[in-house]
C-alpha positions as CSV (number, residue, x, y, z in Angstrom):
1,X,-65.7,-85.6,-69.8
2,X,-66.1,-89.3,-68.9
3,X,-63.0,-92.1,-68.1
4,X,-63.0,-95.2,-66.9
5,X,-61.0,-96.8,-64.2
6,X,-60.6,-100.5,-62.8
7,X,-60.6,-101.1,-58.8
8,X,-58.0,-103.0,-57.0
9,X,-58.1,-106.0,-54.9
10,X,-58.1,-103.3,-51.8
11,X,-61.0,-101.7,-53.4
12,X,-59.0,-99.0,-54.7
13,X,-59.6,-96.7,-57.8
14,X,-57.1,-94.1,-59.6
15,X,-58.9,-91.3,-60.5
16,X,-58.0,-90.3,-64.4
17,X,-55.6,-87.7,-64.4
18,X,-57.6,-85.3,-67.1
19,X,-60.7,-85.6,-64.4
20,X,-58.4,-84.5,-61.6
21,X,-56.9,-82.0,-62.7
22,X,-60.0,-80.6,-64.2
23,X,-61.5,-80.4,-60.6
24,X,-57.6,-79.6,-58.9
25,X,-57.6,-83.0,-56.6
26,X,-54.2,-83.3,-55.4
27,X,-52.6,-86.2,-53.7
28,X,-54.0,-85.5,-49.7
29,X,-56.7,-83.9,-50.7
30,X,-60.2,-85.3,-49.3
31,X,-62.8,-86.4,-51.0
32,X,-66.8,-87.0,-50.5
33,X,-68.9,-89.9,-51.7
34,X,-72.7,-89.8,-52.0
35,X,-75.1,-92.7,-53.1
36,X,-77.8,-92.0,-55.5
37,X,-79.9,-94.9,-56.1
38,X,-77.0,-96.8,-58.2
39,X,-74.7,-93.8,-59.0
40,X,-71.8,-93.1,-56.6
41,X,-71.0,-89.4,-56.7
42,X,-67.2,-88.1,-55.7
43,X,-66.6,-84.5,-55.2
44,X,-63.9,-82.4,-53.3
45,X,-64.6,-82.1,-49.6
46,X,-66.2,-78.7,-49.2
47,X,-64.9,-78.2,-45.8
48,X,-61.5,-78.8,-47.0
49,X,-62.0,-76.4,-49.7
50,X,-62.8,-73.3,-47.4
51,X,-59.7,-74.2,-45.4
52,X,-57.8,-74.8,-48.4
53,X,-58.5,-71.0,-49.7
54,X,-56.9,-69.6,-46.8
55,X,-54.4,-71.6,-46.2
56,X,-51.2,-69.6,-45.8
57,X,-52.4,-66.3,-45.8
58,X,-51.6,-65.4,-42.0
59,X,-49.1,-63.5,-42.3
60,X,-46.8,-63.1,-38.7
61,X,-44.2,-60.9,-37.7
62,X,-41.9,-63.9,-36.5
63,X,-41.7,-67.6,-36.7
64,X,-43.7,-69.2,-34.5
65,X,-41.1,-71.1,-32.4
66,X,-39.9,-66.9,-31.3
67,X,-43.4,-66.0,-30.9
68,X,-44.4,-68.8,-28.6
69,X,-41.0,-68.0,-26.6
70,X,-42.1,-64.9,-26.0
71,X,-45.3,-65.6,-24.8
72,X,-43.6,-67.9,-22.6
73,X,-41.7,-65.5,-21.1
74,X,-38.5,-66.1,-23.2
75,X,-36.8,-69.4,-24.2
76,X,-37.0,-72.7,-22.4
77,X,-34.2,-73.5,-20.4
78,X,-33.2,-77.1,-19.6
């Protein structure tokens, strides 16, 4: 799959949709650049990635604001 793109005044460059979505970059997501003699190579951060897959799947018995009140020794009083 190849595309083309055109870089901005800021240095910028939109990465073609069908490329993105082929690899699942998301807007936020971080991205890594490598040189290669004259070849710049873009790929997913692969520490993001591991995060990414368990994102979420903590599951707790209560939010987190009554947890951390509890640990506190109940809620803060002003």
């Amino acid at each position: 799959m190849a595309s083309t793109s055109t870089i901005s005044e800021k240095g910028q460059v939109t990465i073609p949709k069908p490329l993105r979505d082929a690899l699942g970059i998301r807007s936020g997501d971080r991205l890594a650049f490598e040189l290669r003699g004259d070849t710049i190579r873009i790929r997913k951060d692969p520490e993001l990635d591991r995060l990414a897959s368990v994102y979420g799947s903590l599951k707790l018995p209560a939010p987190v604001d009554q947890l951390v009140d509890e640990m506190r020794g109940g809620p803060a009083r002003l």
